[in-house]
C-alpha positions in Angstrom: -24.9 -15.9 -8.2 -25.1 -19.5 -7.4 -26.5 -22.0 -10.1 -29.6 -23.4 -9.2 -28.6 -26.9 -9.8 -25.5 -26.3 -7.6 -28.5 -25.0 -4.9 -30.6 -27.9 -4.8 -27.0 -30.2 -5.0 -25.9 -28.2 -1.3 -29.8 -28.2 0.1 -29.8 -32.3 -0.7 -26.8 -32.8 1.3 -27.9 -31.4 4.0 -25.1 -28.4 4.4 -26.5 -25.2 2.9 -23.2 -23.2 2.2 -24.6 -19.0 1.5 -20.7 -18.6 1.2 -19.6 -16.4 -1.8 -16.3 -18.3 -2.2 -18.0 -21.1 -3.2 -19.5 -19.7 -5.9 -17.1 -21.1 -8.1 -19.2 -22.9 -10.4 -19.9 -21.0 -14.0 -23.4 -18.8 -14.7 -25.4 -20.7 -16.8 -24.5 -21.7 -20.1 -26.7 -19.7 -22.1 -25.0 -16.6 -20.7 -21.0 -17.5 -21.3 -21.9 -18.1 -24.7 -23.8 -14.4 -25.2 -20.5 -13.3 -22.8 -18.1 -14.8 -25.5 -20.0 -14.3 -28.9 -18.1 -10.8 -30.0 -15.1 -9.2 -29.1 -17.0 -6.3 -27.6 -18.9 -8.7 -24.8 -15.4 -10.7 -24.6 -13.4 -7.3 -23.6 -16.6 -6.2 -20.9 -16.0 -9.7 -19.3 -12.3 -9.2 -19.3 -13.2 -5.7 -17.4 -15.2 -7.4 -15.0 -12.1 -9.9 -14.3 -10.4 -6.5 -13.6 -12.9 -5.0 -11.2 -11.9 -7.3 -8.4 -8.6 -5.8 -8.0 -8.5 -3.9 -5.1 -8.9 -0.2 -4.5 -5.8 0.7 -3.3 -5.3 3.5 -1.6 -9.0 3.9 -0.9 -10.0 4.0 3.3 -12.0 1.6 4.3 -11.0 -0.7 2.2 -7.3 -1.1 1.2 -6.0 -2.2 4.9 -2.5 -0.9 4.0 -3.8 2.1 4.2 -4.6 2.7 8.3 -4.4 -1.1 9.9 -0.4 -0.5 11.2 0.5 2.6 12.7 1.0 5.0 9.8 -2.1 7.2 10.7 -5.2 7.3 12.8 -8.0 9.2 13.3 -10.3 11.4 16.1 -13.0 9.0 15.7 -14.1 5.7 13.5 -18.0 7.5 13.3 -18.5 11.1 13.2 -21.5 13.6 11.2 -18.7 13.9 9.2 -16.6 10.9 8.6 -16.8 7.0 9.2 -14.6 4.5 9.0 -16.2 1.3 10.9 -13.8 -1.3 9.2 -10.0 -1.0 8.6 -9.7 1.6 11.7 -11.9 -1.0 14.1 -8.9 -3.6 12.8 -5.9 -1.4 13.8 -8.3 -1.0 17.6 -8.1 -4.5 18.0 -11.7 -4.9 17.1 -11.3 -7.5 14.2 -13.8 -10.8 15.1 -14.1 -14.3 13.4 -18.1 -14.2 13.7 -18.1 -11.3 10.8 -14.6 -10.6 9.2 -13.6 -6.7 9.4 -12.4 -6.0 5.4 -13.2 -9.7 4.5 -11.8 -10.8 0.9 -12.6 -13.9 1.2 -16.4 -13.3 1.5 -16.6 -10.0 0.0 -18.0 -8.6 2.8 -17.1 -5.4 5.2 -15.9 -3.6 2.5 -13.8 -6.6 1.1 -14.5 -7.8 -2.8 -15.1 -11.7 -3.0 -11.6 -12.5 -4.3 -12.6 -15.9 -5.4 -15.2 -14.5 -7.7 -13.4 -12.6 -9.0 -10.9 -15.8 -9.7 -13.9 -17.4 -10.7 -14.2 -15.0 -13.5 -10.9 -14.9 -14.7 -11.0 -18.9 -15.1 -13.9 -18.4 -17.0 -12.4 -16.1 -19.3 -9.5 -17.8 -19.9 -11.7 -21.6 -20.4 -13.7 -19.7 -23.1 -11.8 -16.8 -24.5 -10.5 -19.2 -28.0 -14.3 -18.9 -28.7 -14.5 -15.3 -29.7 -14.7 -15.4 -33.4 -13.9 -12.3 -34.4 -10.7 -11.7 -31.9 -7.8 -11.8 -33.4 -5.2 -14.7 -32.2 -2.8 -11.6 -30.8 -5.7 -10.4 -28.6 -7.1 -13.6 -27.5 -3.4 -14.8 -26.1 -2.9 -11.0 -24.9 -6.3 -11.0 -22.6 -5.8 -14.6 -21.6 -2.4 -13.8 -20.7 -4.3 -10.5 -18.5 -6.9 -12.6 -17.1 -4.3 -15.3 -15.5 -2.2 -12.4 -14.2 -5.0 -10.9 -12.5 -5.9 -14.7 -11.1 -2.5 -15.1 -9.8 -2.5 -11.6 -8.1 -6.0 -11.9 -6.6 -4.1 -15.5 -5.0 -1.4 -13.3 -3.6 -4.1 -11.0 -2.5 -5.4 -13.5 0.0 -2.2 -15.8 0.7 -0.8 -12.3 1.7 -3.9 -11.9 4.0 -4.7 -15.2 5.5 -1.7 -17.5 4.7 -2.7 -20.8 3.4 -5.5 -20.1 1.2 -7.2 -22.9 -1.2 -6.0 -23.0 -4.8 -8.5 -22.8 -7.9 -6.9 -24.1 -11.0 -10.4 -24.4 -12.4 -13.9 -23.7 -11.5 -15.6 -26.9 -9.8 -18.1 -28.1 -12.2 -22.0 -28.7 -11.8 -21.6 -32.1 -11.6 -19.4 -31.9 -8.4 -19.6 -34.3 -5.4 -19.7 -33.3 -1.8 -16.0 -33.7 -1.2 -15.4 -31.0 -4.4 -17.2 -28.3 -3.2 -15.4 -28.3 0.3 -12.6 -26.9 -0.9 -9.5 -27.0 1.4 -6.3 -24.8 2.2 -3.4 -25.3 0.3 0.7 -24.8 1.7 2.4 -21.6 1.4 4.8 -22.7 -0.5 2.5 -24.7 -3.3 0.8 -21.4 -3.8 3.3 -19.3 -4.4 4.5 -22.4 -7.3 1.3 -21.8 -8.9 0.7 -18.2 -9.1 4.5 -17.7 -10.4 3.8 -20.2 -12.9 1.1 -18.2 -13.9 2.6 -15.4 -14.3 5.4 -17.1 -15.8 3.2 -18.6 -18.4 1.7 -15.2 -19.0 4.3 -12.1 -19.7 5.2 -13.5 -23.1 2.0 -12.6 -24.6 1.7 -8.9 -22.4 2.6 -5.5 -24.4 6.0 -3.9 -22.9 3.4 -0.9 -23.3 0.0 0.3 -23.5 -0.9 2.1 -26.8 -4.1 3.6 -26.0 -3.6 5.5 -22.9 -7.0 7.0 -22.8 -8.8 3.7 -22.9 -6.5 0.9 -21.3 -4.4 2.5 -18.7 -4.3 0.1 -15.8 -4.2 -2.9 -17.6 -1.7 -6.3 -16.7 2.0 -5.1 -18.6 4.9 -7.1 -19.0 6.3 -4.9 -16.5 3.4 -4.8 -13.9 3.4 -8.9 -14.8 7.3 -9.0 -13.8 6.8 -6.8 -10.5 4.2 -8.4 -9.3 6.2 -11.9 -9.6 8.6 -9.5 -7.6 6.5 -9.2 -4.9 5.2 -12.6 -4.4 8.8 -14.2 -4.8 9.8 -11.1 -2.1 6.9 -12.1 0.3 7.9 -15.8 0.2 11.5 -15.4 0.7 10.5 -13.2 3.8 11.2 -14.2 7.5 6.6 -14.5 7.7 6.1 -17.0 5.4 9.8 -18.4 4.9 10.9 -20.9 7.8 8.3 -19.7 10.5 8.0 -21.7 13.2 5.6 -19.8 15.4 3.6 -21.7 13.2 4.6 -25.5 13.5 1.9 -26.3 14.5 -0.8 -24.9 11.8 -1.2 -27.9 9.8 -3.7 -29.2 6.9 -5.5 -32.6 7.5 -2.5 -34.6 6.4 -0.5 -33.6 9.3 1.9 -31.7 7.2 2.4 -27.9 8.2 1.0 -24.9 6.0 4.0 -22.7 6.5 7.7 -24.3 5.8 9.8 -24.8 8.8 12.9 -24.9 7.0 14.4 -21.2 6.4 15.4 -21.5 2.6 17.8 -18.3 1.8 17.6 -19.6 -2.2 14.2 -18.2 -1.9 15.6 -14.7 -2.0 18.0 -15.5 -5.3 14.6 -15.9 -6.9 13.2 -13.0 -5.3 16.3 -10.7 -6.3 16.2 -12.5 -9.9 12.8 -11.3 -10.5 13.2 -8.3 -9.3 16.3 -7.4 -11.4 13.9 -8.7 -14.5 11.5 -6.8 -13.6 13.5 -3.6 -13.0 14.9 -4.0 -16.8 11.6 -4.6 -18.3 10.3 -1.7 -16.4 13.2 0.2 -17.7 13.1 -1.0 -21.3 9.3 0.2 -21.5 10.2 3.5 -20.7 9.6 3.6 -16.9 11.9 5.8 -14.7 12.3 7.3 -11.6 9.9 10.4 -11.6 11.2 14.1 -11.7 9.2 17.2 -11.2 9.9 20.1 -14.4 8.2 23.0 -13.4 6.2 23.9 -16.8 4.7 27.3 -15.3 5.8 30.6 -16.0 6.7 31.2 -12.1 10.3 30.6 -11.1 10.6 28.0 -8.5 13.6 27.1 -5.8 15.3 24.5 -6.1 14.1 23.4 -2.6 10.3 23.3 -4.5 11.2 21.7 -7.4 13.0 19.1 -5.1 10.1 18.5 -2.6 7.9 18.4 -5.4 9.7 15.6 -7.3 9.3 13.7 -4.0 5.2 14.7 -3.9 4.3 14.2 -7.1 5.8 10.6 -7.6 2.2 10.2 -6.0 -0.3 12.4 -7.0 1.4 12.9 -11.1 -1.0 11.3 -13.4 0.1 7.9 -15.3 3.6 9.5 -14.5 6.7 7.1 -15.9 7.3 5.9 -12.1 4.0 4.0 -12.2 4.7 0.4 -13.1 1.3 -0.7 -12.3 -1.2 2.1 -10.7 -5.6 1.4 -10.1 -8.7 2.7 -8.4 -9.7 6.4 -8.4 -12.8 5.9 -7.0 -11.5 6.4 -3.5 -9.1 9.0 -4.3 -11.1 12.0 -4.4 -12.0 10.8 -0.6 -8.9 10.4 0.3 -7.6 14.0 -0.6 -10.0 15.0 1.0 -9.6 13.5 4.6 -6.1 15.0 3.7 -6.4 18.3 3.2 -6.3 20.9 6.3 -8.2 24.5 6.2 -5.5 26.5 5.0 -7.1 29.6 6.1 -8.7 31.6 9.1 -11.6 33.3 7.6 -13.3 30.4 6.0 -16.3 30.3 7.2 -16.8 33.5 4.8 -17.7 31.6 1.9 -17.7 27.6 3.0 -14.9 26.9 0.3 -13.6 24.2 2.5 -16.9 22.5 3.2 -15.9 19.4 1.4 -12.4 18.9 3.6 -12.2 17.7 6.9 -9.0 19.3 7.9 -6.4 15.9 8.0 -8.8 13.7 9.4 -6.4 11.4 8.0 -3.4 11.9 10.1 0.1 10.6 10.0 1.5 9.5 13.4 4.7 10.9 15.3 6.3 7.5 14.8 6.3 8.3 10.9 7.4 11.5 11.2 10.4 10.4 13.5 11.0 7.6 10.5 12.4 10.1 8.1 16.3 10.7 8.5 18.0 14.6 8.9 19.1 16.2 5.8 22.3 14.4 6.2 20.7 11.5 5.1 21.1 9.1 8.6 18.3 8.6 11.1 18.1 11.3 13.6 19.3 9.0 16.6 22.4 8.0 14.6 23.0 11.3 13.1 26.4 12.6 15.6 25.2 16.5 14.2 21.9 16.3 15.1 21.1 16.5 19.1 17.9 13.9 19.2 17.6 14.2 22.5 16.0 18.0 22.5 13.7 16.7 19.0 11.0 17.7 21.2 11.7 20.9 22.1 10.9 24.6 19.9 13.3 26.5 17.8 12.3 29.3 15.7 12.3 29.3 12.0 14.3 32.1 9.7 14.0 33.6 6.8 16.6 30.5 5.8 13.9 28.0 6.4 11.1 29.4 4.6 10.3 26.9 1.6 9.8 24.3 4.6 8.4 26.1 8.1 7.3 29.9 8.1 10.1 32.5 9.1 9.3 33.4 12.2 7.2 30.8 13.6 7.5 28.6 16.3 7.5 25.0 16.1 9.5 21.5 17.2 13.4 21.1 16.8 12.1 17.8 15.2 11.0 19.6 11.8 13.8 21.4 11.2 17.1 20.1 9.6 15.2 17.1 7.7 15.7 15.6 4.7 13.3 16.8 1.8 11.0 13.8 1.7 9.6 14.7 5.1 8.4 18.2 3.8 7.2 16.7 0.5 4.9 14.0 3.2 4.4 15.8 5.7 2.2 18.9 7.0 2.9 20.5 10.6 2.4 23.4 12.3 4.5 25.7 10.9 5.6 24.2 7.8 4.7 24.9 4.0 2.0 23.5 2.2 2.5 24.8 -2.0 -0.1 24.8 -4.3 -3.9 24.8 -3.8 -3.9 28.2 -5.7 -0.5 29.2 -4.8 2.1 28.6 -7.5 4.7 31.1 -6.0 7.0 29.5 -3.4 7.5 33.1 -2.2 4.0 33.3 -1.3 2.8 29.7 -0.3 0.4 28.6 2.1 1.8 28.0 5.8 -0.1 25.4 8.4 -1.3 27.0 11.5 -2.2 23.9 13.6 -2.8 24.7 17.0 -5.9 24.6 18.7 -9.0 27.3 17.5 -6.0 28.3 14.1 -6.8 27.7 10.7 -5.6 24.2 10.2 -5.9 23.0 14.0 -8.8 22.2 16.1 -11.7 24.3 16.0 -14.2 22.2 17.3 -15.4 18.8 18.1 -15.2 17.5 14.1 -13.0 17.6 11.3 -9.1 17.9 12.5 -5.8 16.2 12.8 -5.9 13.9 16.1 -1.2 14.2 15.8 -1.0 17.4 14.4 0.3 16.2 11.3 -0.9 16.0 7.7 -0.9 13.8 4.5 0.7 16.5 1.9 2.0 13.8 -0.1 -1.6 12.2 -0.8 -3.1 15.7 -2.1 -2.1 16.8 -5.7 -0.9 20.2 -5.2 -2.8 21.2 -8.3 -6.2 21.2 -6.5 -8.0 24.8 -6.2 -10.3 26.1 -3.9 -13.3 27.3 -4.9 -15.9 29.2 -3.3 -18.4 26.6 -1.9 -15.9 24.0 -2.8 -12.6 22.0 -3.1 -11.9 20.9 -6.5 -10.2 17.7 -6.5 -8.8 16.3 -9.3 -8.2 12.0 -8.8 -5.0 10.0 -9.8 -4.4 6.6 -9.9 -3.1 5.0 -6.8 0.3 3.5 -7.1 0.0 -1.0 -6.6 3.8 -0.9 -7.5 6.5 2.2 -8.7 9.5 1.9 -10.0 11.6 2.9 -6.4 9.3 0.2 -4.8 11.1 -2.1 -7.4 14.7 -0.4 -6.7 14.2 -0.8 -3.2 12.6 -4.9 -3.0 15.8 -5.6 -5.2 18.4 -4.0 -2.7 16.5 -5.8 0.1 16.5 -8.9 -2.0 20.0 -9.3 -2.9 21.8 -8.5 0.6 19.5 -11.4 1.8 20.9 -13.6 -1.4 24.5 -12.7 -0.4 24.1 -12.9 3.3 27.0 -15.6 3.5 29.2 -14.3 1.4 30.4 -11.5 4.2 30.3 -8.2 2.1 27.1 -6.2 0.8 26.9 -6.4 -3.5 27.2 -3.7 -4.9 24.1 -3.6 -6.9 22.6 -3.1 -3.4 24.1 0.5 -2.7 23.9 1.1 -6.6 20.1 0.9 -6.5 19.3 2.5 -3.1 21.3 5.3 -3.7 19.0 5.6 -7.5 15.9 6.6 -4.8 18.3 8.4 -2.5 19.3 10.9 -4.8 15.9 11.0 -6.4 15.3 12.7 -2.6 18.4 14.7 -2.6 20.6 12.6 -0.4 24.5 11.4 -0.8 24.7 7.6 -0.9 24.3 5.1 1.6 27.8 4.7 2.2 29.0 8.1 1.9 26.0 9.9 4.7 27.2 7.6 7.0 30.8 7.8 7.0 30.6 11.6 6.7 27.1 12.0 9.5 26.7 8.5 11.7 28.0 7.7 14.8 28.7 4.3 13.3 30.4 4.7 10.1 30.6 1.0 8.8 27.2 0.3 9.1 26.6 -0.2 5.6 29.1 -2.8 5.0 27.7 -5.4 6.9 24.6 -7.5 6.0 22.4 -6.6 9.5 23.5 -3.0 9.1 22.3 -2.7 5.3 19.0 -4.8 6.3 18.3 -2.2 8.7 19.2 1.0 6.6 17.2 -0.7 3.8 13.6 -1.4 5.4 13.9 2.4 7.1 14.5 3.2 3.4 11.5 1.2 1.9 9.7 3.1 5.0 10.5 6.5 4.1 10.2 6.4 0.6 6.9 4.6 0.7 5.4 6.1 3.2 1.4 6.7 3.7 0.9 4.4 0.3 -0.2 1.4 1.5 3.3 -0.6 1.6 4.9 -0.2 5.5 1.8 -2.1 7.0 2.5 -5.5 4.6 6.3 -4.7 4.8 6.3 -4.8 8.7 4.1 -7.9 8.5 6.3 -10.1 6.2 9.7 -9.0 8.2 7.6 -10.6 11.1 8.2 -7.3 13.0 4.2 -6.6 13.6 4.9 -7.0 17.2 7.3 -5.0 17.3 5.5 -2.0 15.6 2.3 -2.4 16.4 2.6 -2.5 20.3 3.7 0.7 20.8 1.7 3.8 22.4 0.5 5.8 19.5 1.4 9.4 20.0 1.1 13.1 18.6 1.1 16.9 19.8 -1.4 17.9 22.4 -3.3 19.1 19.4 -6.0 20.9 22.4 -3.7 23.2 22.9 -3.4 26.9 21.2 -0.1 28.0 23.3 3.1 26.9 22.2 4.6 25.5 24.9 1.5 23.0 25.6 1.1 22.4 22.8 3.9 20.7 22.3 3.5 18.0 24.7 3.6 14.3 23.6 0.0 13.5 23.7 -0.9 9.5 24.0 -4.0 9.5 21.9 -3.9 5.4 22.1 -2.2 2.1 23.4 -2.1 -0.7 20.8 -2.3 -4.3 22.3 -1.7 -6.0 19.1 -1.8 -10.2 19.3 -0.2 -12.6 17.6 -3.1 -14.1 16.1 -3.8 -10.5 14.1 -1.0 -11.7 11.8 -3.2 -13.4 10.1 -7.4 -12.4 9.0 -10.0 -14.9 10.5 -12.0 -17.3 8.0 -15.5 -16.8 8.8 -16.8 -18.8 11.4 -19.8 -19.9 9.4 -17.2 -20.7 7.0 -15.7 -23.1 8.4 -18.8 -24.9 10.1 -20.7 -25.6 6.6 -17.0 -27.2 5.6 -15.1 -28.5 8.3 -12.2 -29.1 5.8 -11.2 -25.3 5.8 -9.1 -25.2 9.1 -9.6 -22.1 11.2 -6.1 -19.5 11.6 -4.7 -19.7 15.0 -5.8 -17.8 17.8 -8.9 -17.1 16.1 
C-alpha cells in the first residue's frame, strides 16, 4: 500500500524498493481523516493494529510451534496435510533468497511486522482527533496501540537480532538516506520498547469488562508480562554479552550485540517480573484448577491430569494473562487428535483428524521427571537404564495406561503432567464422549490398530500424541469431529512464576545461596502438577541431594521446569534459543518408536526418523536478499 508520491520518489532515484517494510509512510490523507472521524472507525483501526499479532499456536506460522525438536511430522506435503514453511526451517531448509515464515516481509506465512508498526504509529499520531472519544478511551487505546508496537519490536528483535527502530513513520517528503532505514543495537531496542511499555500501563484496565467483545486486548497485566519477557530475553546469555557475535557490527564499527555480560540485566528482568506477577494477581489471575462440574464422579488422578490439560485448552481460564488467535486452533486439534477407534471407517466420524500428525518427540517425553518429581536419570528409585524396555500395566495403573496392556517402562511411574501431554500406546486419552474415567478411551498405537499406522497418511511418525493441545470436551460425531477453538496462551501465569524463579537465581548468582522466592514460586507450578517441592523431591528421590542449593543446580532444575510445564505451547524453542543452548538441542538424532511395527517387541525399537545438522547461523532469520541489495545500509545476519 505504498503512496504514489513515495513510488515515483524510489522510481526517480533509481532503486525501486517492492519491500513491504518500507511501507512505512501513511495512506493518503483523505483516508486517516475518514479512519479517525468517529469512535466506531477509530476502534476498527485499533483492531487492525491488533491483527498483526501473531497467531500463536497456529502451524505454519508460529515457529515455536515445530522449528526445535518438540514435534515433527511423516511428511511436510501430503493429500492430507502440508506444512511447506516452519517444518522446511526445522529440515535445515531455511534460504536468504525467499525467507521461510518471514516477518519482516510478511511473506511465507509471516505478517509484515512493520506494517503493522506502521499502523499502530498511525493510530497513536492521530487518535486525540476522534471527537466523540472520550479522553479515558483515547489514552486507554493509545496506551494499546504502543504496547502492541513495542511487542511487534520484540517480535522481530527476538527473530533476527538487531532490527531497525520506528519511532515514527518516515514522512512523504523523505530523502534517500530516510527511507534506507538501518539496524539498530540490541541493547537500544530493548530501551525503547520498555519505555514504551513503560509509558503505557498507566492508562491499561487491570481488567477487561466486556468479555464477549474485548477479550484479547493489551491489560495492565499482559503490558507488565510482556516487559517480563523482553527484560528476560535481554538479560539472557543470546543477546546478553555474546561474543560469538563480535564481529556483527553496524556501519559505525560498533557491535549490534553487547560484549560485556551485564548480570544487572537480570535485576530488571526479575523486577518486572515480580511486578508483573502482582498485577496479574491483583486482577484476579491465578494458577488454573480443574472442578469437575458434571454429575459423574471423577479420581483424583483425573481431576489432577485434567488441571494440568486444561490450563491449555479452558476458555479465557484465570491462568491466561494474555491469550490470541483461534483461527489456527481448530487445525491444530485436529493434527492432534488420533482415531480412537477400530471400526471407523463405519461411519467416517474421524474424517476430519489425521491421527497425531502432529507428533511430540521421544526427547519430550524423556523431559518430564518420575512421579517423584526428579528427572528419570537422577531419580536413585527409578532404573533409567531399562526406560526402554515393556512392563505390563495393572489394574493400579488404569487412569494412565490400560490394565493389561503392554507398553515401555518409560510411561509408567511418571509424574502427572506427562499423562495430561502426552498420548502413547497404551495410555488414556478422557473425554471426546467419554466423561467416565472408569470407561475412557485407551490408545492403541501400533501399526494397522486404531490410533497407529494404517496406511501411508494420517499417523503419528514417534508414536506419541499432543493430548494437551485437544480440549477434551470435543465429540465425535458421525461424519465428523466437532472441535470447539480456545485461545492460544502468548503468556500464563506459571510462565510468569517460572521467568521470575529463573530471573532471580541469575540476580543473586554472587551471593552464594538460591533466594528463596525462587523455590517459593517454582514449587506454586510444582504443586499445581502434584509434586513436593524442589528441595524436598530431591533430598527425599535424587542421587544428588543438594542440587538445589546451588545456583548451576537450580538453573538446571529450573529451565527442565519451564520445559515441562510449557511444553508443546510454543515456549521451549525461544527458551533454548535465548539460553544459547540451540546447538546443543537441535543437533541431536530425532527419535520415536518403530511406529511400522504391530508386534510388541519391534515395536518398541528406537526408530531414527531424522538427523538435525543445525548451524550456527540458524540462530538468527535471514533478511531478504533483495532486501538488502535495494538498501545496502541493512547489513545482512552472519552466515547467511
Amino acid at each position: 500500500m505504498k503512496t504514489k508520491k513515495i513510488f515515483n520518489f524510489l522510481l526517480l532515484l533509481g532503486f525501486l524498493s517492492g519491500c513491504d517494510y518500507l511501507d512505512i509512510v501513511p495512506d493518503n490523507l483523505p483516508t486517516l481523516e475518514m479512519a479517525f472521524n468517529n469512535k466506531s472507525s477509530a476502534e476498527r483501526f485499533l483492531f487492525t493494529c491488533y491483527s498483526f499479532v501473531p497467531e500463536h499456536g497456529k502451524i505454519g506460522t508460529d515457529p515455536g510451534m515445530d522449528v526445535g525438536d518438540e514435534v515433527w511430522y511423516y511428511s511436510d506435503n501430503s493429500a492430507d496435510y502440508s506444512n511447506k514453511t516452519t517444518f522446511w526451517i526445522a529440515k535445515g531448509m531455511q534460504n536468504s533468497n525467499e525467507p521461510l515464515v518471514d516477518y519482516w516481509n510478511g511473506t511465507q506465512w509471516g505478517k509484515a511486522m512493520f506494517v503493522g508498526i506502521r499502523d499502530c504509529n498511525v493510530f497513536i499520531e492521530n487518535i486525540e482527533k476522534v471527537p466523540d472519544l472520550s479522553a479515558y478511551d483515547k489514552e486507554t487505546w493509545k496506551a494499546e496501540a504502543k504496547v502492541l508496537k513495542a511487542f511487534y519490536h520484540f517480535w522481530m528483535m527476538r527473530m533476527y537480532g538487531p532490527i531497525p527502530i520506528i519511532k515514527e513513520n518516515i514522512p512523504v517528503s523523505a530523502g534517500e538516506d530516510e527511507v534506507r532505514v538501518v539496524r539498530d543495537k540490541i541493547d537500544d531496542i530493548v530501551t525503547y520498547i520498555v519505555s514504551l511499555i513503560d509509558e503505557s500501563v498507566e492508562y491499561l484496565p487491570l481488567n477487561i469488562q466486556n468479555e464477549a467483545a474485548e477479550m484479547g486486548r493489551i491489560t495492565r497485566p499482559a503490558a507488565k508480562a510482556i516487559k517480563a519477557k523482553i527484560l528476560a530475553f535481554a538479560a539472557s546469555p543470546f543477546f546478553n554479552g555474546n561474543l560469538d557475535y563480535a564481529n556483527f557490527k553496524n556501519a559505525e564499527g560498533e557491535p549490534f550485540f553487547n560484549q560485556v555480560y551485564d548480570n544487572e540485566k537480570w535485576t530488571k528482568a526479575a523486577d518486572a517480573c515480580l511486578e508483573a506477577i502482582q498485577c496479574a494477581e491483583e486482577a484476579g489471575h491465578g494458577l488454573y484448577e480443574f472442578v469437575n462440574m458434571s454429575s459423574t464422579q471423577l479420581s483424583d488422578e483425573t481431576i489432577l491430569s485434567l488441571s494440568n490439560r486444561c490450563k491449555v485448552t479452558e476458555r479465557w481460564n484465570k491462568e491466561l494473562v494474555w491469550g490470541c488467535g483461534q483461527s489456527g486452533i481448530r487445525d491444530l486439534q485436529v493434527l492432534c487428535q488420533p482415531w480412537l477407534e477400530s471400526n471407523y471407517s463405519s461411519d467416517d466420524r474421524y474424517h476430519n483428524a489425521r491421527n497425531g500428525t502432529f507428533a511430540p518427540t521421544l526427547a519430550v517425553a524423556e523431559t518430564f521427571y518420575t512421579k517423584n518429581g526428579v528427572s528419570m536419570d537422577e531419580d536413585k528409585n527409578y532404573d533409567y537404564s531399562k526406560r526402554y524396555t515393556t512392563q505390563v500395566a495393572t489394574e493400579a495403573d488404569k487412569y494412565y495406561i490400560q490394565p493389561g496392556y503392554t507398553t515401555a517402562k518409560l510411561h509408567f511411574d511418571r509424574e502427572p503432567r506427562f499423562y495430561a501431554t502426552l498420548g502413547f500406546d497404551g495410555s488414556s486419552w478422557y473425554g471426546i464422549g467419554k466423561m467416565d474415567d472408569n470407561d475412557m478411551w485407551y490408545l492403541q498405537a501400533k501399526a494397522k490398530q486404531a490410533s497407529g499406522k494404517r496406511g501411508n497418511t494420517l499417523y503419528s511418525i514417534t508414536g506419541y500424541f499432543a493430548k494437551k493441545l485437544v480440549r477434551y470436551q470435543n465429540a465425535m460425531v458421525p461424519a465428523s469431529i466437532q472441535i470447539e477453538t480456545y485461545p492460544f496462551p502468548i503468556i500464563r501465569l506459571a510462565d510468569l512464576y517460572l521467568l521470575y524463579a529463573e530471573a532471580l537465581n541469575e540476580a543473586k548468582k554472587e551471593e552464594g545461596t538460591v533466594p528463596e522466592d525462587c523455590y517459593t514460586y517454582i514449587d506454586k507450578v510444582r504443586a499445581r502438577a502434584g509434586l513436593k517441592g524442589v528441595k524436598d523431591s530431591w533430598r527425599l528421590y535424587a542421587n544428588d541431594a543438594n542440587k538445589p542449593n546451588t545456583y548451576e543446580g537450580f538453573q538446571t532444575i529450573v529451565r527442565k521446569e519451564r520445559m515441562i510445564e510449557l511444553a508443546l505451547e510454543g515456549q521451549r524453542f525461544w527458551d533454548i534459543r535465548r539460553w544459547n543452548l540451540a546447538n546443543q538441542y537441535f543437533n541431536k538424532s530425532l527419535q520415536g518408536w518403530d511406529i511400522n511395527q504391530s508386534e510388541t517387541n519391534e515395536y518398541y525399537k528406537l526408530n531414527t526418523y531424522f538427523i538435525r545438522n543445525y548451524e550456527d547461523r540458524e540462530n538468527l532469520w535471514p533478511l531478504k536478499d533483495y532486501d538488502c541489495i535495494v538498501n545496502p545500509k541493512l547489513v545482512q545476519n552472519p552466515g547467511w
